[in-house]
N, C-alpha and C positions, 0 to 999 in steps of 0.2 A: 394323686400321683405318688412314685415310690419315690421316696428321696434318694440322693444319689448317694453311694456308698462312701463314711466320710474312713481318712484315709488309716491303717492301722495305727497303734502307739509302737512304736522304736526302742528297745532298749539293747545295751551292752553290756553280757556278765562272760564269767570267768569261771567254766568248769568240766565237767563230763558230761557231753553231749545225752549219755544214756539215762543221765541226772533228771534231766527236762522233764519237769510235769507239764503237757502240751500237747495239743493234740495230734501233731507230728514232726516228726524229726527229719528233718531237710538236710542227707548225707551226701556227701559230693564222690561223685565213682569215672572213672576217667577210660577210655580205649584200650584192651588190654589188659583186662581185669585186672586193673591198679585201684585202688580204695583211694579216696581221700582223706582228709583229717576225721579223727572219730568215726570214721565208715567201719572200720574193722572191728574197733571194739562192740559198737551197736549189731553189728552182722553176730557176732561172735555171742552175745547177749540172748538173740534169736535162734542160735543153735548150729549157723549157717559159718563153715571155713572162708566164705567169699560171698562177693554176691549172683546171682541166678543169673547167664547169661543164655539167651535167647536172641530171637530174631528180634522182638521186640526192643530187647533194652540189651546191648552193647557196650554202653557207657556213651555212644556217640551224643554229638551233641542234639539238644531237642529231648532226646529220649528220656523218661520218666518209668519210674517201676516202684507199686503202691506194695507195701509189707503187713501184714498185721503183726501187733506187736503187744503179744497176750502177757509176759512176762517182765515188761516196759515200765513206767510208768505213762511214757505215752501211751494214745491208742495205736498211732501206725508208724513207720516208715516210711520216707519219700526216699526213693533214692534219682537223682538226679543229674545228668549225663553231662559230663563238659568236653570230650572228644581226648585229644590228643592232651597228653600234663604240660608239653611244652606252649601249647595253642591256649594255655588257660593264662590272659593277662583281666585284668580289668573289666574290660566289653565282655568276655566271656562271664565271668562271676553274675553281671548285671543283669545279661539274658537269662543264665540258670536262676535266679533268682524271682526273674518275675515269671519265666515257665514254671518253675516250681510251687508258685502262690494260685497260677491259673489249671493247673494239674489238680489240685485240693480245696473247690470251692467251698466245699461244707465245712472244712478246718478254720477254726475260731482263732487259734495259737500255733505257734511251730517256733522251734528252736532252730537255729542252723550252725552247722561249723564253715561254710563257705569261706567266707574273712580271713580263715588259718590257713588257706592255700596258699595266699601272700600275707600275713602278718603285716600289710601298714596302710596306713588313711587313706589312700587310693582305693584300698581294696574293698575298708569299712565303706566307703563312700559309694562304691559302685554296689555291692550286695545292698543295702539302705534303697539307694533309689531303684534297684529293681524290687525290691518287695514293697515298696508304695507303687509306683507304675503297673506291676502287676495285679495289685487289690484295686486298680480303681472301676470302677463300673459307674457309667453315667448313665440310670435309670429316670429322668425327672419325667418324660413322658409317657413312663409305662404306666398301668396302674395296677400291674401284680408284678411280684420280684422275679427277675429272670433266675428261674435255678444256676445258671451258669455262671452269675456272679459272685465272684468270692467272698467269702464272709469274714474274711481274716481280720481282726481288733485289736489280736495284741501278739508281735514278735520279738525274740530275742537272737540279737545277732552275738556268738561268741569267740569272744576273742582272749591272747593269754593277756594273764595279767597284767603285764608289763605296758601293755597297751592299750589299759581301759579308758585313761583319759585324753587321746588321741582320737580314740575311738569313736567317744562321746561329743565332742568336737566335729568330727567328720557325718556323724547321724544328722547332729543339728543341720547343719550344712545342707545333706541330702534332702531335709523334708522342707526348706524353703526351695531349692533347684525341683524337685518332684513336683512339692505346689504349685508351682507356678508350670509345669507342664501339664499337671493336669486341668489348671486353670486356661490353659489355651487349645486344648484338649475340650473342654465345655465351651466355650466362646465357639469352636468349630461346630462342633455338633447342634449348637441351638438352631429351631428349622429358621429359613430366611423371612417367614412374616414376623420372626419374633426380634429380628437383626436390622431392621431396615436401617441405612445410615443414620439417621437420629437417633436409632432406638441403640444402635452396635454404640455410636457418638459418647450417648449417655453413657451404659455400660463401663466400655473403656476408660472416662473419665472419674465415675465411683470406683473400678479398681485402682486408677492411679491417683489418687486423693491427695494423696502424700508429696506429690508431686506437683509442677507448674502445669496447670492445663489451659489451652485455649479452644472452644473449636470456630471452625469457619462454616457458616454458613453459606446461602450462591450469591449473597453481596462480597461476602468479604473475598469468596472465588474470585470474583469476576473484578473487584478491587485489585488485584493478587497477579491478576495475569492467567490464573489456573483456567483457561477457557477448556482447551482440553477436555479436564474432568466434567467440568460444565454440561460438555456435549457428550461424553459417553453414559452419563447418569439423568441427560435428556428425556428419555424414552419414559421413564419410572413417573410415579406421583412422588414418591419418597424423593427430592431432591436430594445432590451429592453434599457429602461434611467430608471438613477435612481435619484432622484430630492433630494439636500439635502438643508434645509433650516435653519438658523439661527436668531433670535431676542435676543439679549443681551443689556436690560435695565441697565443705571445705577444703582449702587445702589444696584445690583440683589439681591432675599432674597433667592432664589435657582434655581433648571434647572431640567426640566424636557424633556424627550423626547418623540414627538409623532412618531407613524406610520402610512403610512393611504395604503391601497390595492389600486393598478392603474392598474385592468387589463381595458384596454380600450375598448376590446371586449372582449368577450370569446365563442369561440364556442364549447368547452369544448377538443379540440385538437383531437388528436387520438381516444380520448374516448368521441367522436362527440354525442352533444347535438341536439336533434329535433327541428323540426322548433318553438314549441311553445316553446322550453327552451330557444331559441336564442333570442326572439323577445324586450326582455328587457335587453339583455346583453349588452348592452352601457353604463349601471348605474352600472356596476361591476367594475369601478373605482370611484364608489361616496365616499369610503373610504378616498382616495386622495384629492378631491373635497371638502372634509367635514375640512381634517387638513391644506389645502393650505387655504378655505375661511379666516378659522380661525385665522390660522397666518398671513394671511392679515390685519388684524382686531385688532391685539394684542396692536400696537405703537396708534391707535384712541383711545383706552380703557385706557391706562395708568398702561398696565400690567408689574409686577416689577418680575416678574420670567425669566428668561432666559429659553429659547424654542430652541430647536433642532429637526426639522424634518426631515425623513427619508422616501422615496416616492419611490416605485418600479413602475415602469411605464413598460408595456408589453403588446402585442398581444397573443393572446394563438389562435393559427391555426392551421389546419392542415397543411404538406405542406412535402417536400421530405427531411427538415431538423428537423420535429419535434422530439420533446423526448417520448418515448416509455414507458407503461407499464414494470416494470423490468429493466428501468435505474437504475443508483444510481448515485444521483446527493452529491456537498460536500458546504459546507457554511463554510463563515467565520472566524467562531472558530473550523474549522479542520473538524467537525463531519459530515456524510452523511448520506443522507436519501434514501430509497428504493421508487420506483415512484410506486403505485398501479393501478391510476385512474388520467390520464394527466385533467381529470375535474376537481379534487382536486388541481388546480394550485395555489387558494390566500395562503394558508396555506404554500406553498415551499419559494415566492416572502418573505411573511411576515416573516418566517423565518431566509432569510439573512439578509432583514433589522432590524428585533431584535438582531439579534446575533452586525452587528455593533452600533447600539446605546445601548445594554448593556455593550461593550468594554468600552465605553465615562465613566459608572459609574455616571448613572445622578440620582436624589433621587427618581423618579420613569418614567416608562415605560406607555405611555396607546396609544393602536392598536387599530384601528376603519376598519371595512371591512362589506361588504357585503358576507359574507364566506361560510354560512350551510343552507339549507331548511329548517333544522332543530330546529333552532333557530325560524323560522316562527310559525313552527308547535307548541314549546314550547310556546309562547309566544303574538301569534299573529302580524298582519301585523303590527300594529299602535304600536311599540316598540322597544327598544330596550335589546340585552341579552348581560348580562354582566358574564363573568368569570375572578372570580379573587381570590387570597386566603388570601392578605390582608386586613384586616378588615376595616383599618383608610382610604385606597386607597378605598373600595368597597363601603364605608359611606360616602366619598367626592361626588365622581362621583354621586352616588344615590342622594343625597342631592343637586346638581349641577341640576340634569335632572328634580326633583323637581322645583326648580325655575327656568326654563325655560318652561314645561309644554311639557317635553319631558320624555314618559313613561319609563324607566329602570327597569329590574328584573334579581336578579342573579341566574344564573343556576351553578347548584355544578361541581367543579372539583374532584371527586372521586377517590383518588389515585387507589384504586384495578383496574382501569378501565388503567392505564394507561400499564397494561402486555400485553394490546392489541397492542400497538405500537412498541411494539420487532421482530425486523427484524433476517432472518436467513443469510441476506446477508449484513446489514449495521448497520449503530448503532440506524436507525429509521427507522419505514414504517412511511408512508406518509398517511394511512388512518389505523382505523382499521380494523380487521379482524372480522368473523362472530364468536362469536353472538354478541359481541359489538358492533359490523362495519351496526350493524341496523339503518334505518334513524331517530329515535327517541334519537341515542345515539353520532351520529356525529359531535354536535354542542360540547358536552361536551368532544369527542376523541379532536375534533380539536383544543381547549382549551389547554390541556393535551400538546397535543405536541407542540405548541408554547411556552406555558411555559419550553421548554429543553432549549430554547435558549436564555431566560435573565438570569441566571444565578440566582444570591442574588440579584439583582433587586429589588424591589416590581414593580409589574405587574399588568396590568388591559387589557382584550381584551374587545372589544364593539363589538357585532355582530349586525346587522344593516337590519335587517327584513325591516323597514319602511323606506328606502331609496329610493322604490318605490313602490307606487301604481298603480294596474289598476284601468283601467275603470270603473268610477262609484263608484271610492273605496277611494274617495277625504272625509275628514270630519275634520270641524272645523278649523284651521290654516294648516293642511298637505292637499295638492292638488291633485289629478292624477296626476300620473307622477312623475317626480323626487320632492325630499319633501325637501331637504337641514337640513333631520335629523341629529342631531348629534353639528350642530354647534356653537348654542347656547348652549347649554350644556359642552362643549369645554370652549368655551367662559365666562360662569359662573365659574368654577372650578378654572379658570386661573385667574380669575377678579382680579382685582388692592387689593381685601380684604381681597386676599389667603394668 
């Protein structure tokens, strides 16, 4: 098999972009035939008053336009679109950055002046993790190289003088935040015979080494109260784990708990999913994937929160022991749920894991999952939905995903909506009923009923639309394929600043 591409070296100097021995030079050119930093002088070098503006390349954003550059000491020119100069904050740099790495996969090196549109750590920080996000290519099952995959080994981000060692500070930074997206980014892609809950169990547990690990097997489940998962990972040979993990910094300034969904398949059980709803169901544990990276990542970062995660790992199959339409399943803090749609399985799993990490009493709760269609359709692929009903929790997170250049929107939890979840047999159904129970209104049911089980908590759910793209449906820093949304955003909330 091809090994997967490991990720470029990073570095920070201080000069004239047209200087760069490299095989190309990454010019920022803006709507309006405006140049960015160094774009004029390199254009100028090549003979050229401005740059070539066609249908093709505008400066808008996305757009790319390849130069040769016989008189250089590079080989070529990139030049590379960021739209409007006022629309160029951060998230823009980031996307140009890894468009720019996926525009040049045969380029070994490239220089960039991107970082000199905003001279400061933000800015370093965002070009850095778009050119690692953009090099990464997860080829471990191929066994010839995809040409498409970048080859890029070694870049140079440039910045003025004055802020090389801000700079250098901010790179570091970037390629632990990157690694660990591209680390959950890999954990999504492995196919699911290779993920089964023990095997994902294990996994998780050797990334987070560093860390307190326990996992549960179906004694210590069914010890636990977790019936629930019990019976959605029923169906499988692969018995459910549930993965519980620990980071306690000195010093700590408080504890928060995460939850992440680990269905590692799903084929939506009894209430059997078609072949096209199956074909991405390996990334229905990127929830998992998203708070294991994360908490990988925590002790590199210098995060002084205490972290408790809580990991439902499960198979959801069909099989002569699965759980049925018209179960009632019970969780942790006594209460049971009525089974509607064995498809609706994240919502049972997350469940028992909320019910035990709001036991802990930690100062707040936030659940990451791939959970609702619904959430898709609200929100679009490229996002994430957020339900939550405290304010200072929903203003963190928002402000987190912000600075990461990870899209966030919250969708209401609307208490009248929650009479839909009253069961005539238990004290919860598991989906709601019609007219509610419409696919427009299921992201915000599902909300609703996770929320029974933190208690006084403050809560946050992430519904997690962009954890994978199709084909063709790769833009700016998120790829085809699994995207390692979510982690960075994790990762800023938590920051050593919180």
């Amino acid at each position: 098999m091809v090994p997967t591409t490991p990720p470029p070296t990073l570095h920070v100097a201080s000069g004239d972009l047209r200087a760069q021995e490299v095989d190309v030079l990454v010019a920022p050119a803006f709507k309006g035939e405006i140049e960015g930093p160094g774009t004029g002088a390199v254009l100028g070098a090549l003979g050229l008053d401005g740059f070539p503006v066609s249908h093709a390349f505008r400066g808008d954003v996305g757009q790319t336009l390849r130069l040769a550059a016989p008189d250089l000491p590079a080989r070529s020119v990139l030049l590379v679109g960021l739209g409007r100069m006022v629309d160029a904050d951060a998230a823009a740099l980031r996307d140009a950055a890894a468009t720019a790495v996926r525009a040049v996969p045969d380029a070994t090196s490239l220089a960039t002046t991107l970082a000199q549109i905003h001279p400061t750590a933000a800015s370093v920080h965002a070009v850095a993790e778009g050119l690692l996000l953009g090099a990464h290519a997860d080829q471990r099952w191929r066994t010839q190289g995809d040409e498409r995959a970048p080859a890029l080994t070694r870049a140079t981000v440039l910045v003025p003088s004055s802020r090389s060692a801000g700079a250098r500070e901010a790179l570091a930074r970037a390629a632990i935040t990157a690694g660990a997206t591209r680390t959950a980014r890999e954990l999504v892609t492995t196919p699911p015979a290779d993920k089964t809950p023990a095997a994902l169990a294990a996994t998780l547990g050797e990334l987070c080494a560093d860390l307190d690990v326990e996992v549960w097997g179906p004694d210590e489940l069914a010890a636990s109260g977790c019936h629930a998962t019990l019976a959605v990972g029923g169906g499988s040979e692969h018995g459910p784990r549930l993965l519980r993990l620990r980071y306690a910094p000195r010093g700590s300034t408080g504890r928060v708990a995460l939850v992440g969904k680990g269905v590692t398949f799903d084929s939506g059980g009894l209430s059997l999913k078609d072949r096209t709803g199956m074909q991405a169901m390996k990334s229905d544990m990127a929830g998992a994937a998203t708070v294991a990276a994360a908490c990988a990542a925590l002790g590199e970062l210098g995060v002084r929160v205490t972290v408790d995660a809580w990991l439902p790992l499960v198979e959801n199959l069909p099989g002569a022991r699965s759980y049925r339409p018209g179960d009632v399943v019970s969780h942790p803090d006594g209460t049971t749920t009525e089974v509607v749609d064995t498809d609706a399985e994240g919502r049972l799993i997350l469940a028992d894991a909320l019910a035990l990490a709001a036991a802990t009493e930690p100062d707040a709760i936030v659940d990451v999952a791939t959970l609702t269609g619904s959430a898709a359709h609200a929100v679009g692929a490229y996002a994430g939905a957020l339900l939550c009903d405290d304010e200072g929790l929903l203003g963190a997170l928002r402000e987190a995903g912000r600075d990461s250049g990870e899209r966030l929107w919250p969708l209401p939890l609307w208490p009248e909506l929650d009479r839909f979840l009253r069961s005539d047999v238990a004290d919860h159904r598991q989906v709601g009923d019609s007219p509610a129970g419409d696919p427009g209104s299921d992201a915000i049911l599902a909300g609703l009923y996770l929320r029974r089980f933190v208690g006084e908590v403050p809560w946050l759910h992430c519904d997690l639309p962009a954890a994978w793209l199709g084909s063709g449906m790769g833009w700016g820093h998120l790829p085809e394929g699994a995207t390692g949304f979510g982690v960075r955003t994790l990762l800023s909330w938590l920051g050593p600043d919180r």
